[in-house]
C-alpha atoms as an extended CHARMM CRD file, in Angstrom:
* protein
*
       196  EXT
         1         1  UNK       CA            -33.0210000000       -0.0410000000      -66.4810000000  PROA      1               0.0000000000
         2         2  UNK       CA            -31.7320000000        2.7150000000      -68.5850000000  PROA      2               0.0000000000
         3         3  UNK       CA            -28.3590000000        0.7890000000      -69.4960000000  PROA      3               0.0000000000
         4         4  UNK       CA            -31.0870000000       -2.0220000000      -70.0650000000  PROA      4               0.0000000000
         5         5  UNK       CA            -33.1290000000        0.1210000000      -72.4480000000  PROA      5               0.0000000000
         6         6  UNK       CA            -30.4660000000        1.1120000000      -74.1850000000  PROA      6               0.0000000000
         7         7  UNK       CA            -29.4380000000       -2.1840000000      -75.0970000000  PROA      7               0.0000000000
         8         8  UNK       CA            -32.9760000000       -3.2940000000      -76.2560000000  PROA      8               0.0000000000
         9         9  UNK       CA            -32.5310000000       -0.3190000000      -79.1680000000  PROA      9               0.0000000000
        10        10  UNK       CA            -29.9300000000       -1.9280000000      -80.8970000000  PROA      10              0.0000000000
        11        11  UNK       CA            -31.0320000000       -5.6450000000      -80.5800000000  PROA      11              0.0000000000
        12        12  UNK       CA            -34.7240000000       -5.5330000000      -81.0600000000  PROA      12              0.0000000000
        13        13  UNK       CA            -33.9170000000       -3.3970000000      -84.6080000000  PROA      13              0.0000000000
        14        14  UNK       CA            -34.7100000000       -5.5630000000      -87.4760000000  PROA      14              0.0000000000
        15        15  UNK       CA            -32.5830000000       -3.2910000000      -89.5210000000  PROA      15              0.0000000000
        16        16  UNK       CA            -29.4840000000       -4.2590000000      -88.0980000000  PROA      16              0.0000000000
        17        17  UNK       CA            -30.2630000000       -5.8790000000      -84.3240000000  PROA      17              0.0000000000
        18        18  UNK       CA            -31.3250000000       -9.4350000000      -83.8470000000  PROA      18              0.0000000000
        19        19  UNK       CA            -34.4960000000       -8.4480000000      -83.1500000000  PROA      19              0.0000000000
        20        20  UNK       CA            -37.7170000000      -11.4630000000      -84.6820000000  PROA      20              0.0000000000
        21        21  UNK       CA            -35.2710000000      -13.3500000000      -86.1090000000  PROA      21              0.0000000000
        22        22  UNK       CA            -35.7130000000      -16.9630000000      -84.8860000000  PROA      22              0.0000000000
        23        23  UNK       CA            -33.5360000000      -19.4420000000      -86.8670000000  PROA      23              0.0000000000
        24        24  UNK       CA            -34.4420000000      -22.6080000000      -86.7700000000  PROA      24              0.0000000000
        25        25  UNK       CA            -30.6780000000      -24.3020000000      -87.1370000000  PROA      25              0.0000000000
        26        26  UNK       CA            -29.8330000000      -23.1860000000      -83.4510000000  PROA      26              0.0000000000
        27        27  UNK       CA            -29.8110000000      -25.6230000000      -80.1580000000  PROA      27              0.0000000000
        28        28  UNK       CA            -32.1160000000      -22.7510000000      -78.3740000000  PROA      28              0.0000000000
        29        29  UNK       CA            -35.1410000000      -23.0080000000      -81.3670000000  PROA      29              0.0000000000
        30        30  UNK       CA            -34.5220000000      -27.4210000000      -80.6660000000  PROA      30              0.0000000000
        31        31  UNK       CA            -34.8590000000      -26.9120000000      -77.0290000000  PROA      31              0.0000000000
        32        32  UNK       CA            -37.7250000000      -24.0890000000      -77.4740000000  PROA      32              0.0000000000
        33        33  UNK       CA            -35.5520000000      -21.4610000000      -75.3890000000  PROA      33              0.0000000000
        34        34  UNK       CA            -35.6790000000      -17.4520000000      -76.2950000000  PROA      34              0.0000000000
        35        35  UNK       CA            -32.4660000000      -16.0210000000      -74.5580000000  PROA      35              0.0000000000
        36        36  UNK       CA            -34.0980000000      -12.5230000000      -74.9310000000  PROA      36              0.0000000000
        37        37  UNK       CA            -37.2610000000      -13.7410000000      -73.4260000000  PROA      37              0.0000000000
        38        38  UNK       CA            -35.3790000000      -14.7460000000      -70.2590000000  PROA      38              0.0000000000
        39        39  UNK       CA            -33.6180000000      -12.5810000000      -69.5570000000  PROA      39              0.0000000000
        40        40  UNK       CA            -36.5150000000       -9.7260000000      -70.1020000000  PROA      40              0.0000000000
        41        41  UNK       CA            -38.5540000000      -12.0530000000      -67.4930000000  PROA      41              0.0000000000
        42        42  UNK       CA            -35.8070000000      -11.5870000000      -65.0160000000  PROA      42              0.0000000000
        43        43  UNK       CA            -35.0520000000       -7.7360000000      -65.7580000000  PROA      43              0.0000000000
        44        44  UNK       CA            -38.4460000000       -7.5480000000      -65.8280000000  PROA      44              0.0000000000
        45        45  UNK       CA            -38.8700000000       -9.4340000000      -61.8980000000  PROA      45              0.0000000000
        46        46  UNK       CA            -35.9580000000       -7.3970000000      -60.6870000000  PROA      46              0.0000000000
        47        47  UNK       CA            -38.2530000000       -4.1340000000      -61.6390000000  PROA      47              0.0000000000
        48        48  UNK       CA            -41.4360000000       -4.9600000000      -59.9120000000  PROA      48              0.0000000000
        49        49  UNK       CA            -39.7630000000       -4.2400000000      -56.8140000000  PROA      49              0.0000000000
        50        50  UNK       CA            -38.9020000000       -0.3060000000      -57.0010000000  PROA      50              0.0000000000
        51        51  UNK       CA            -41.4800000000        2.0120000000      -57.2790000000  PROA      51              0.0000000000
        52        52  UNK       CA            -40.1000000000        4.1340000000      -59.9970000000  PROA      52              0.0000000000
        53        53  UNK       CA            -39.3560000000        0.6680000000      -62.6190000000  PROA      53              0.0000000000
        54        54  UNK       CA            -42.4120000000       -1.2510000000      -61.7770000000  PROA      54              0.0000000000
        55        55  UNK       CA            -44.3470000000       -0.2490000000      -64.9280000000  PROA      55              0.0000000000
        56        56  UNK       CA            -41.6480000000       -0.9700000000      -67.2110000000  PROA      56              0.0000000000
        57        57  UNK       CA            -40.8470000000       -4.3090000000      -65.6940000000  PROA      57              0.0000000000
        58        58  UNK       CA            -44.2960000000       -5.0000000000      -66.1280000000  PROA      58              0.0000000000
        59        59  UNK       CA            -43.8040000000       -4.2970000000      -69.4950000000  PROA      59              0.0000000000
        60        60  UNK       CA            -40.6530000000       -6.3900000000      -69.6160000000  PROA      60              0.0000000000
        61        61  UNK       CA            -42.4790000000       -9.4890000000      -68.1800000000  PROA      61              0.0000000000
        62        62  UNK       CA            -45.0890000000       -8.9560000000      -70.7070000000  PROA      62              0.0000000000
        63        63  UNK       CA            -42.3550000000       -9.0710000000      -73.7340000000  PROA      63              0.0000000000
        64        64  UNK       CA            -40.2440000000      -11.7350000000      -71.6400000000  PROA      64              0.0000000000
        65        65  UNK       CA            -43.6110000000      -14.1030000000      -71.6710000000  PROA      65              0.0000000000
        66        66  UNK       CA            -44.2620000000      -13.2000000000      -75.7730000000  PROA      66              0.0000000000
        67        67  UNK       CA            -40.4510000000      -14.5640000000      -76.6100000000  PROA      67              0.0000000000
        68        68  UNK       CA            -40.8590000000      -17.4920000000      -74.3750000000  PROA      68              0.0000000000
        69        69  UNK       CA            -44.2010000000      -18.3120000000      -75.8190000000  PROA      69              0.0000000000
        70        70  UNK       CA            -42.7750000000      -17.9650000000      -79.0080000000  PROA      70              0.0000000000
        71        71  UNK       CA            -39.9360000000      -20.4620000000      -78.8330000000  PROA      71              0.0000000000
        72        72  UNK       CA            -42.1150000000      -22.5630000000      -76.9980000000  PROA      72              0.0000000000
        73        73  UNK       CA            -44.5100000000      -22.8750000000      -80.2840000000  PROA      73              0.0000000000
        74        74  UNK       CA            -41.1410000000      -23.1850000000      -82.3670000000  PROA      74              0.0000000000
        75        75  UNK       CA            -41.7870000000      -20.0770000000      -84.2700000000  PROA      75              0.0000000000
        76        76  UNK       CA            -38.8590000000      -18.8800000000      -86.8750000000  PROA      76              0.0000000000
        77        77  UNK       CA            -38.4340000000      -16.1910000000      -89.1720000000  PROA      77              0.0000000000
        78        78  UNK       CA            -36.1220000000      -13.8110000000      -89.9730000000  PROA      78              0.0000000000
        79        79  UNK       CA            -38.2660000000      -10.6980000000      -89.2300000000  PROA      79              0.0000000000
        80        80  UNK       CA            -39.4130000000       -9.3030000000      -92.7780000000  PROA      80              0.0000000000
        81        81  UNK       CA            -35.3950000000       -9.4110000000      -93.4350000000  PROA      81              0.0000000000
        82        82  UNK       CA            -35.5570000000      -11.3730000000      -96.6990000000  PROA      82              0.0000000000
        83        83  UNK       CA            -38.7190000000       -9.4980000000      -98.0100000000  PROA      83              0.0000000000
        84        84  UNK       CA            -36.7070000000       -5.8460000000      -96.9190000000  PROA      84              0.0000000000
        85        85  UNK       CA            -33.5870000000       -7.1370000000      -99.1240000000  PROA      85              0.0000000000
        86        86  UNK       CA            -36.3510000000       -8.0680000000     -101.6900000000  PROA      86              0.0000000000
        87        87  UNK       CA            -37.9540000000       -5.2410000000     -101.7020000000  PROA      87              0.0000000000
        88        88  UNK       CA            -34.8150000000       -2.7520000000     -101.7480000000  PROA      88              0.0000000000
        89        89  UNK       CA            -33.0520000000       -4.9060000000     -104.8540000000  PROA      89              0.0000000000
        90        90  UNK       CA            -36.6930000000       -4.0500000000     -106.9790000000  PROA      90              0.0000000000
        91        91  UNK       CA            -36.3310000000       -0.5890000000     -105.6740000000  PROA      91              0.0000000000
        92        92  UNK       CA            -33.4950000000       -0.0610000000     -107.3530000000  PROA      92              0.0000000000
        93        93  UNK       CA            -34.0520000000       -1.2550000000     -110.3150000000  PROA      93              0.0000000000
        94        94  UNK       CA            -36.4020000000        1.3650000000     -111.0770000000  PROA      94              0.0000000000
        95        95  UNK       CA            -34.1870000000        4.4330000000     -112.1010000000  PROA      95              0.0000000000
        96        96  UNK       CA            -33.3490000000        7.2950000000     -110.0210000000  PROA      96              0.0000000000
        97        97  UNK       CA            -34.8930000000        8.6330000000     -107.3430000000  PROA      97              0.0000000000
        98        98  UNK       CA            -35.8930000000       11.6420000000     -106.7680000000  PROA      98              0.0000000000
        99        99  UNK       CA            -34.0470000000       14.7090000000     -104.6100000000  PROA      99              0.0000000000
       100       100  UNK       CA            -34.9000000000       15.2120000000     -101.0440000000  PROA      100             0.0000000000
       101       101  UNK       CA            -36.5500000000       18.5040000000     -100.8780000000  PROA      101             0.0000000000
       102       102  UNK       CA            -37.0940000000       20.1310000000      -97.8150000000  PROA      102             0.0000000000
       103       103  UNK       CA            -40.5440000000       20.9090000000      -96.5680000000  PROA      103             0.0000000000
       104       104  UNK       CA            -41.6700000000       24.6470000000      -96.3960000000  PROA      104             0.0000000000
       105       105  UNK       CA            -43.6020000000       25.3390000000      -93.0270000000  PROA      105             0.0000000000
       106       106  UNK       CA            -46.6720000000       25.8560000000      -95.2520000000  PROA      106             0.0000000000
       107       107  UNK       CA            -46.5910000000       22.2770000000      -96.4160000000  PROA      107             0.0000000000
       108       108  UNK       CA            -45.6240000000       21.0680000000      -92.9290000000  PROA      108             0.0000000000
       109       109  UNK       CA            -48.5530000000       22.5510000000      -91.3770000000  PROA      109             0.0000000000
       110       110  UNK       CA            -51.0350000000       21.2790000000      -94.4060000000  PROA      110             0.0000000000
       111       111  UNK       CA            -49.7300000000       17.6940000000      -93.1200000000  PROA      111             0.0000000000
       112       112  UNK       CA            -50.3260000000       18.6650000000      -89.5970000000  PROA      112             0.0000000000
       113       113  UNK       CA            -53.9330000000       20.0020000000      -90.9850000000  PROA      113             0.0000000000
       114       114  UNK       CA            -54.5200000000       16.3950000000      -92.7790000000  PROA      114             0.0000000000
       115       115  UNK       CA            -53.9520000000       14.3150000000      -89.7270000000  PROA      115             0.0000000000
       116       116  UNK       CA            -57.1890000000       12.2560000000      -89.6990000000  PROA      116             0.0000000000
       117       117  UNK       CA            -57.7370000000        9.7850000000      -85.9490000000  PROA      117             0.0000000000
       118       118  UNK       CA            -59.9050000000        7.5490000000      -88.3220000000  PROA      118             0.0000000000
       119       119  UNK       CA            -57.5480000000        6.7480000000      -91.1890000000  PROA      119             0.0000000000
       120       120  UNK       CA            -54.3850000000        6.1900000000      -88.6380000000  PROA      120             0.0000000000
       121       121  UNK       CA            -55.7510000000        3.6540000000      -86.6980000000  PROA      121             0.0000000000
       122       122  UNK       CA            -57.0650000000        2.0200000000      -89.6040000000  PROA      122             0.0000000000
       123       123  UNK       CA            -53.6520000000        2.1530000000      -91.7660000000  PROA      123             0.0000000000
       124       124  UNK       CA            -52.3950000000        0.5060000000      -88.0270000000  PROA      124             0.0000000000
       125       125  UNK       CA            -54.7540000000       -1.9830000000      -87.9980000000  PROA      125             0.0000000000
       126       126  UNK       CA            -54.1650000000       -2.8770000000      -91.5730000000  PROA      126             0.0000000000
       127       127  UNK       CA            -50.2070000000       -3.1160000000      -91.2140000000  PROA      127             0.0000000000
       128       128  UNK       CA            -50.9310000000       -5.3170000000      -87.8440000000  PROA      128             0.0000000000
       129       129  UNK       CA            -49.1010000000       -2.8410000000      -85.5860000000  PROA      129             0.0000000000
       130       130  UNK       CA            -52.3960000000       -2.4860000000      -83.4340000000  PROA      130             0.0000000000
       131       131  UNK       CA            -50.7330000000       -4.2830000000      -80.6070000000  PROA      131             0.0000000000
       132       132  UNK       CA            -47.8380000000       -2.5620000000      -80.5160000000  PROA      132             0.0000000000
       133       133  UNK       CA            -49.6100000000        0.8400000000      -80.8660000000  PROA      133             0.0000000000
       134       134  UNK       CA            -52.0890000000       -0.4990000000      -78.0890000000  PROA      134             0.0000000000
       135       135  UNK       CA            -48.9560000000       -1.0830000000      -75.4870000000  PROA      135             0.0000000000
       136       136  UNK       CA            -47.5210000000        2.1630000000      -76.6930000000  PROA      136             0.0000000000
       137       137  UNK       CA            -50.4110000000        4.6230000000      -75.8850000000  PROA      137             0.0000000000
       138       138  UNK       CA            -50.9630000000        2.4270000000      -72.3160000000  PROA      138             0.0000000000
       139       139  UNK       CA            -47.2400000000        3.3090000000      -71.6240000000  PROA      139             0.0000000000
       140       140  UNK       CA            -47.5800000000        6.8080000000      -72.0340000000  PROA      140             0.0000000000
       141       141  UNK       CA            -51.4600000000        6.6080000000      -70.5370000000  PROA      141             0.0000000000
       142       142  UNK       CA            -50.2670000000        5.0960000000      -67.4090000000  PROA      142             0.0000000000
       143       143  UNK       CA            -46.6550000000        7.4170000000      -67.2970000000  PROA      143             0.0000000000
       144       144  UNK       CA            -48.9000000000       10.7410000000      -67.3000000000  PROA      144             0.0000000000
       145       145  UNK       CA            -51.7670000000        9.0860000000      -64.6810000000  PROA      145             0.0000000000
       146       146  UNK       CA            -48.3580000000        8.3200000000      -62.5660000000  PROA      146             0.0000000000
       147       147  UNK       CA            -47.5790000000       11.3920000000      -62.6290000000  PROA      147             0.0000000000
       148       148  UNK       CA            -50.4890000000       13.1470000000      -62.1930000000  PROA      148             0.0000000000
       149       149  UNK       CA            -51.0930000000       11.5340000000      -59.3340000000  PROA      149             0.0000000000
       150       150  UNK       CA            -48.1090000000       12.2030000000      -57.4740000000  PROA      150             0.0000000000
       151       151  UNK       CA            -48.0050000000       16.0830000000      -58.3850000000  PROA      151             0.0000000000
       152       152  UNK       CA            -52.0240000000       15.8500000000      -56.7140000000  PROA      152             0.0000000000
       153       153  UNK       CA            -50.1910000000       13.8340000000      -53.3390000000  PROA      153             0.0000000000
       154       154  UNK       CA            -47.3930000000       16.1620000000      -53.5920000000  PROA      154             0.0000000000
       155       155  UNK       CA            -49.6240000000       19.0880000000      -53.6870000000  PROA      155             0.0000000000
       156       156  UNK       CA            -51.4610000000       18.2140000000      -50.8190000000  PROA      156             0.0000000000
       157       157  UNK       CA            -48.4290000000       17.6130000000      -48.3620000000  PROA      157             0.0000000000
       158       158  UNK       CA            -47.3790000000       20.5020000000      -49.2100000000  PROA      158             0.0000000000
       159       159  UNK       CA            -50.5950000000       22.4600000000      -48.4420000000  PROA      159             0.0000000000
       160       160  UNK       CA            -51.5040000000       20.7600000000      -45.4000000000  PROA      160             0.0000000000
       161       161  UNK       CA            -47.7650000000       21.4320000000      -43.8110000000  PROA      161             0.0000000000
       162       162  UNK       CA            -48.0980000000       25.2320000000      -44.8230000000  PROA      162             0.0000000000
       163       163  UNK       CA            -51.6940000000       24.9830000000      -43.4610000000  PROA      163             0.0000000000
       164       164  UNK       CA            -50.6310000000       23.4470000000      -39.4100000000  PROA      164             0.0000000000
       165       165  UNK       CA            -47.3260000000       26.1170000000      -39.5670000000  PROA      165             0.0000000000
       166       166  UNK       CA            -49.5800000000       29.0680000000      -39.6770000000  PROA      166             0.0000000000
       167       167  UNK       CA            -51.9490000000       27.0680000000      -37.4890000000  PROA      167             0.0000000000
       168       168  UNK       CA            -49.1980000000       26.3370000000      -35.0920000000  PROA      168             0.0000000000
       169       169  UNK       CA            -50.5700000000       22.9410000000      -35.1890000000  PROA      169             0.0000000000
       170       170  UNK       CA            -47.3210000000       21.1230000000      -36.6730000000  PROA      170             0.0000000000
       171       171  UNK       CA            -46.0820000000       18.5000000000      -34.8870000000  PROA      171             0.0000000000
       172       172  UNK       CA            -42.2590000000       19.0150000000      -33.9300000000  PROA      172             0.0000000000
       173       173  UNK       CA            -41.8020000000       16.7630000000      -30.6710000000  PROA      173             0.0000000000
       174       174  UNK       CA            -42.0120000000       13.4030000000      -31.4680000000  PROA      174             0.0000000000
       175       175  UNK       CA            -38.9040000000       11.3350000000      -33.0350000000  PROA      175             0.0000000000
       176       176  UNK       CA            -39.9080000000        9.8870000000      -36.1530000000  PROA      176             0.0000000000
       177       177  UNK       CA            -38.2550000000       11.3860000000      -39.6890000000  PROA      177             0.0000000000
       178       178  UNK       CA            -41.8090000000       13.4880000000      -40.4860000000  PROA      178             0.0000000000
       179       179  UNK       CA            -41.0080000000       15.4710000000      -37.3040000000  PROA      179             0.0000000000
       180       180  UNK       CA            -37.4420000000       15.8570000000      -38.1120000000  PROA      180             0.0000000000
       181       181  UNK       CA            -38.6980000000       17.0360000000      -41.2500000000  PROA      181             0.0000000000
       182       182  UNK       CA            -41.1060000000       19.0770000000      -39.2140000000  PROA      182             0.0000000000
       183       183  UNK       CA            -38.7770000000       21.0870000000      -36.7770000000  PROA      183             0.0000000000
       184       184  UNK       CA            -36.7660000000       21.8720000000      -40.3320000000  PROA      184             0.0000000000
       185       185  UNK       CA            -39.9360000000       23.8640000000      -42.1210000000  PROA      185             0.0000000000
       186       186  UNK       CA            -40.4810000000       25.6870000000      -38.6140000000  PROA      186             0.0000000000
       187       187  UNK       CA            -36.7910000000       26.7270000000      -38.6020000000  PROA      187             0.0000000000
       188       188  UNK       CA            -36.4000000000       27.3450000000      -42.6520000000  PROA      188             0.0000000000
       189       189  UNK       CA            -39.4010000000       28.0570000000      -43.9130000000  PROA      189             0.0000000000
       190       190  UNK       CA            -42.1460000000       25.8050000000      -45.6050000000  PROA      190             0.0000000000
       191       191  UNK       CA            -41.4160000000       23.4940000000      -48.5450000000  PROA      191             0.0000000000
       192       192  UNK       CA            -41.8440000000       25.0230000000      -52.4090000000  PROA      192             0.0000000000
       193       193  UNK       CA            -44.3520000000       23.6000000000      -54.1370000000  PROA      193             0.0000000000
       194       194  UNK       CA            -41.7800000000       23.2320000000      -56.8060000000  PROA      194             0.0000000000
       195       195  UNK       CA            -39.6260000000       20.9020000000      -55.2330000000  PROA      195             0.0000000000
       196       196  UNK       CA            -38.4430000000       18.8130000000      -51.8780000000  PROA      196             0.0000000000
């Protein structure tokens, strides 16, 4: 998934990727196939079967299912390409541009000061990125509730193991793997809190 990830960077950059650009000339847009949608269905299937890459190949199915539905419409563009090279050319036209000056901490933090919830998510809304905004902050919502979580479990395995080895109630006799795990805190000492 990381190798994966990695790869997405580069192609899904508009800049200088592949990424929204649909031409319609090509045997995939006359058979309404999206390569990229594929295969981001089947990274994304491969995923939902580990623990730890279930929420992005959740995501991945989600994008997979957008591309497909996409070349299934017969949608083309070229991603804001042609309006980018249009906009740069009349850019430059217009004499020189200024020096970049670097920021003094003062004006940083009068920027930080300005930052106003209200006006953001209505510039977003305005330059249509709401969506992508939306799947961004869910990401990161459901990453830290993950993780949250599993500190809270982790916390309390911890405490109830510490808890039945000064009660002398830990179980050490059976055969399973929690018992071997067992017989290992009475001999060593109980697990840190801070790690397994």
């Amino acid at each position: 998934y990381i190798g994966y990830g990695i790869f997405i960077i580069p192609f899904e950059n508009t800049s200088w990727g592949y990424g929204l650009w649909f031409p319609p000339d090509s045997i995939l847009f006359r058979n309404r196939i999206s390569v990229i949608g594929l295969l981001h269905l089947a990274v994304g299937v491969c995923g939902l079967f580990n623990y730890a890459t279930c929420l992005p190949g959740s995501f991945l199915l989600a994008a997979g299912l957008a591309y497909s539905y996409a070349a299934w419409r017969r949608e083309k563009g070229d991603g804001g390409r042609d309006n980018a090279a249009k906009a740069k050319a009349k850019g430059a036209g217009k004499g020189t541009k200024k020096p970049d000056v670097p920021l003094t901490l003062s004006q940083r933090f009068s920027i930080a000061l300005s930052y106003n919830p209200v006006s953001f998510f209505s510039r977003i809304y305005k330059e249509d990125k709401l969506s992508s905004y939306f799947w961004v902050f869910v990401f990161l919502g459901a990453n830290i509730a993950v993780f949250a979580y599993t500190v809270y479990v982790w916390d309390m395995i911890v405490a109830t193991m510490k808890k039945e080895l000064l009660n002398g109630t830990l179980d050490v006799f059976c055969k399973s793997t929690l018992c071997h795990t067992n017989r290992k805190v009475v001999r060593y000492g109980p697990i840190s809190f801070y790690g397994a």
